[in-house]
C-alpha positions in Angstrom: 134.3 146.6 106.7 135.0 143.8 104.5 133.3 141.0 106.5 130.4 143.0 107.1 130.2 143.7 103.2 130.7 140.1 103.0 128.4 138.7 105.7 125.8 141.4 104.0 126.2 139.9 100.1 125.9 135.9 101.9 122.1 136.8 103.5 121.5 138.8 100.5 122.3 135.6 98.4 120.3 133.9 101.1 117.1 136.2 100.5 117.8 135.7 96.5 118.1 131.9 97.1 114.3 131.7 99.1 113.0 134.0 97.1 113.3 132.0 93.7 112.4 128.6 95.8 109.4 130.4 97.8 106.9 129.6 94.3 108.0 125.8 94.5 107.6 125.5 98.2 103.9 127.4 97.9 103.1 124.6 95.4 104.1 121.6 97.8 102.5 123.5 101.2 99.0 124.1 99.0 98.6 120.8 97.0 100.7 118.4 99.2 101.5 119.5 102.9 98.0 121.1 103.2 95.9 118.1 102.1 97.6 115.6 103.8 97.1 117.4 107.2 93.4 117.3 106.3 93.4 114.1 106.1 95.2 113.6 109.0 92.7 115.5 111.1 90.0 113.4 109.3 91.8 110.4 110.6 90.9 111.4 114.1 87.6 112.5 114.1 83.9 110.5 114.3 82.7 109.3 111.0 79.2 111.8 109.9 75.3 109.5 109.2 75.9 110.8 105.2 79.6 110.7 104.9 81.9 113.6 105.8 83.1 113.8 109.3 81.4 115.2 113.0 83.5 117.3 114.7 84.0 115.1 117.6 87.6 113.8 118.8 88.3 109.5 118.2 90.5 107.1 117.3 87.7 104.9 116.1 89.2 105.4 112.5 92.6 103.9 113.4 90.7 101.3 115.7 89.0 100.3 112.4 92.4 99.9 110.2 93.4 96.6 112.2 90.7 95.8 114.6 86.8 95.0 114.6 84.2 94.7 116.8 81.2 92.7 116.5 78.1 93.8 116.7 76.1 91.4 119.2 78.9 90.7 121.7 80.9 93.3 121.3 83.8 91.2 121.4 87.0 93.1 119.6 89.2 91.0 117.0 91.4 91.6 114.3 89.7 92.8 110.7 90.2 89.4 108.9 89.4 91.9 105.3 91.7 94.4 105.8 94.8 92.6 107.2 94.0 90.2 104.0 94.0 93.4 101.1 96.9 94.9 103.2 98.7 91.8 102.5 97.4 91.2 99.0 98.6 94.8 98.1 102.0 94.2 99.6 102.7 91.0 98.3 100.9 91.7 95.2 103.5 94.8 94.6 106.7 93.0 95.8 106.1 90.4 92.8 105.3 93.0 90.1 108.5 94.6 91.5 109.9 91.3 90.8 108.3 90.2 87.8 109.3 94.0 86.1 113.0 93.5 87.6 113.2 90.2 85.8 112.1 91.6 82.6 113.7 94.6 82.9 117.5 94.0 83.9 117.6 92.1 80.7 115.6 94.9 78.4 117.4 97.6 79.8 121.2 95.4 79.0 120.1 94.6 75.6 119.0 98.7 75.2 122.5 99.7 76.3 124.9 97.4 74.5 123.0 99.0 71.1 124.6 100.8 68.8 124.3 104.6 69.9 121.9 105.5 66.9 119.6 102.6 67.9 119.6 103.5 71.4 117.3 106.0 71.1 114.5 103.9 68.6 114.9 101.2 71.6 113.8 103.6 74.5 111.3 105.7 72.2 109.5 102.1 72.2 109.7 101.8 75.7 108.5 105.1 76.7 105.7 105.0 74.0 103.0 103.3 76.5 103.5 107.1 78.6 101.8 109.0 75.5 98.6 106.6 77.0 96.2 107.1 79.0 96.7 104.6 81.8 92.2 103.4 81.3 93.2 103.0 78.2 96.1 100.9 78.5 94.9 98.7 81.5 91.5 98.2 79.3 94.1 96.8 75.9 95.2 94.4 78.4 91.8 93.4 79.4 91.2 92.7 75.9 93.7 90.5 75.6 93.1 87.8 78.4 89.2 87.7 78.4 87.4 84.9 77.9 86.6 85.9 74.3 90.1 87.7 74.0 93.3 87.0 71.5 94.7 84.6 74.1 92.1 82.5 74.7 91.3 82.6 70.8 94.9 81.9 70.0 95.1 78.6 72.2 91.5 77.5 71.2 92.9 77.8 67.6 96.0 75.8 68.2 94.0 73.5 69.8 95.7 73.6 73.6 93.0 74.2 75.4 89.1 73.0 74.7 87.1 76.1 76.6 88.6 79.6 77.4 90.5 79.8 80.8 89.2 82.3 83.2 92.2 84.8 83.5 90.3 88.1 84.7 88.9 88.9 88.0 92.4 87.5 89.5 95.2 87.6 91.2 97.1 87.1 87.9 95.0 89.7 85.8 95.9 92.4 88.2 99.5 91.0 88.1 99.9 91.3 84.4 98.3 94.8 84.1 100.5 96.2 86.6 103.4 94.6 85.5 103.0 95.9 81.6 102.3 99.4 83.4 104.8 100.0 85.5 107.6 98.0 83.4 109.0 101.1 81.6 109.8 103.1 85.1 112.3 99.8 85.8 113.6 99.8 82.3 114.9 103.6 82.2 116.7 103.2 85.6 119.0 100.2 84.9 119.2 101.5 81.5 120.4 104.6 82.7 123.3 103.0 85.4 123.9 100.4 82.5 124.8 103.0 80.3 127.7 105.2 82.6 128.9 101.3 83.7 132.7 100.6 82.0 131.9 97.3 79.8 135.9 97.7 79.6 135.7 96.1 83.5 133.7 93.0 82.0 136.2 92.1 79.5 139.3 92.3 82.1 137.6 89.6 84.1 136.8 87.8 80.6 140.3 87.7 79.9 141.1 87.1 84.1 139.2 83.5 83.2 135.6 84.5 84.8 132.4 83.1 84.2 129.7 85.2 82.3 127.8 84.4 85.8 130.6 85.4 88.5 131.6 88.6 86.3 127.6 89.7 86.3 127.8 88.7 90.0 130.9 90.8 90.9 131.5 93.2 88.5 128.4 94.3 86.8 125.8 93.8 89.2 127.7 96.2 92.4 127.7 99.3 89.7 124.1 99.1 88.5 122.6 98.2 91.4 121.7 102.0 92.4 119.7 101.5 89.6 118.1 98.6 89.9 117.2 99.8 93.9 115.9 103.3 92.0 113.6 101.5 89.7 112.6 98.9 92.5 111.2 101.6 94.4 109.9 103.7 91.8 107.5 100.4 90.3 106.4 98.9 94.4 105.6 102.6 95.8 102.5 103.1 92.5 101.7 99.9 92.9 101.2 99.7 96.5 98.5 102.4 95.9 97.4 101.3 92.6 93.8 102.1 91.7 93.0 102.2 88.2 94.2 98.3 87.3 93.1 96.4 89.9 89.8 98.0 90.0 89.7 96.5 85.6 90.9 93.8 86.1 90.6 92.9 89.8 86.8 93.7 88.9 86.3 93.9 92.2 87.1 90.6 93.4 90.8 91.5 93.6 90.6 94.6 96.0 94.1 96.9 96.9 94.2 99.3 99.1 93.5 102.0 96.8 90.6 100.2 96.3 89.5 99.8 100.0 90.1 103.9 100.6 87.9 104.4 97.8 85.2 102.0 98.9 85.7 104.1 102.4 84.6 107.8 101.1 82.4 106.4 98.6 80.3 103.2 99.5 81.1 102.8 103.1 80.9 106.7 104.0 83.6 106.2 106.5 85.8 108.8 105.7 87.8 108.3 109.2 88.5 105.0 108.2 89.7 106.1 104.7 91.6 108.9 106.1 93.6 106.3 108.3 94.1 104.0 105.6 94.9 106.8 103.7 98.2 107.3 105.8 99.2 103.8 106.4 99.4 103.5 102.7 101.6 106.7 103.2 103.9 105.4 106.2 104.4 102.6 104.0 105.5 104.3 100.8 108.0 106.4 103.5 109.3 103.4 105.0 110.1 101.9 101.6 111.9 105.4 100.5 113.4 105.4 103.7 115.1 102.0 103.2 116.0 103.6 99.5 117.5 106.1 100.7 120.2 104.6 103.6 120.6 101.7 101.0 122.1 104.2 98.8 123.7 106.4 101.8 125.6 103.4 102.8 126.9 102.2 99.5 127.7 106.0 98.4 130.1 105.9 101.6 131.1 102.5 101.3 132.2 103.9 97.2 
């Protein structure tokens, strides 16, 4: 009688448990699950004259992503454009990952060595740029670096240059917006494995005779490096499938891929196309938070 009263209380906890998580699991089916399988059915199916789709099987939307045809011969090659923004987008978000990560370690150290009452001043400034709309924000910085912008006013003025320097429409425009975007969400990770890291460790290899370099090497750096991966991956996955930033300052010159799916349902009316893009920008993103997550596996068991 007791392990039936007690197998009885477990599957009604069980019930209890679903019950409370059946609301959450609603909202991922109907606003993430459902959509993607839409557009995964998209993905396969023959592009309409006007947009949308027919209703006819083909895999001439995944054909499309790395492959061409042309038109007189009918000769298949690889799509020169596409391959070209898929590896803009790539490399473009591997060096604002690296450009924030450069900034950021050092932000984040100088946050939590603060006092504890001017902690919290430090990372209201840094989370500030969140209370903004991300238009506006991206437009501030497009302010700055035009040709008629504070920069280019500031070195006319000082005399360094004799005609404004063309910074918008490139590579490094789109660089610079993302990278003043997306710096806070590498800031509050390594601040945040800073902070729980013993700076009691530091100063017994101080006094052991290390260098500031070797102790950042092997003492600091194995500790907050969970955050530095967290903050890694949370800055590359937005801006592999940024939209808004390089479309302002790219001005179209400087397409992503969040660019190209657009151009796909909007422009080009190939929404099999954009469907496919649509989930290799999403295998990518899961391969990248696959790699997270056995990083972090392995070095949990490893700890």
């Amino acid at each position: 009688m007791a392990m039936r009263g007690e197998t009885h209380a477990r599957r009604a906890d069980a019930r209890r448990r679903w019950g409370l998580a059946l609301p959450a699991l609603a909202i991922i089916v109907l606003f993430s699950i459902l959509p993607l399988g839409v557009v995964a059915v998209y993905s396969f199916l023959t592009p309409g004259d006007y947009g949308n789709v027919k209703w006819i099987p083909s895999l001439q939307g995944w054909f499309q992503v790395l492959f061409e045809r042309d038109i007189f011969d009918d000769t298949v090659s690889l799509s020169g454009a596409h391959l070209t923004i898929l590896g803009r987008s790539v490399g473009l978000s591997l060096v604002t990952t690296l450009i924030t990560l450069v900034l950021g370690v050092p932000t984040a150290w100088f946050i939590a060595t603060r006092p504890l009452r001017q902690r919290a001043v430090w990372l209201l400034l840094i989370t500030i740029p969140f209370w903004t709309n991300l238009l506006v924000r991206t437009i501030a910085v497009q302010e700055m670096i035009r040709s008629d912008g504070l920069v280019n006013r500031l070195l006319i003025g000082l005399g360094l240059i004799e005609a404004p320097i063309q910074m918008m429409f490139t590579n490094f425009a789109v660089l610079l917006g993302m990278a003043y975007v997306f710096l806070p969400l590498m800031v509050l990770p390594v601040y945040a494995a800073i902070e729980r890291f013993d700076f009691g460790q530091a100063e017994a290899a101080y006094d052991l005779y290390a260098s500031r370099p070797y102790c950042f090497r092997r003492v600091v750096l194995p500790q907050v490096k969970s955050g530095i991966i967290a903050g890694s991956i949370l800055v590359f996955v937005p801006s592999l499938g940024a939209y808004v930033t390089p479309r302002i300052m790219g001005g179209g010159k400087t397409m992503m891929l969040g660019n190209l799916i657009e151009m796909q349902f909007g422009q080009g009316r190939n929404w099999p196309l954009g469907a496919a893009l649509s989930l290799t920008l999403t295998v990518l993103v899961l391969l990248a938070l696959v790699w997270y997550t056995r990083l972090t596996t392995r070095e949990s068991n490893n700890g």
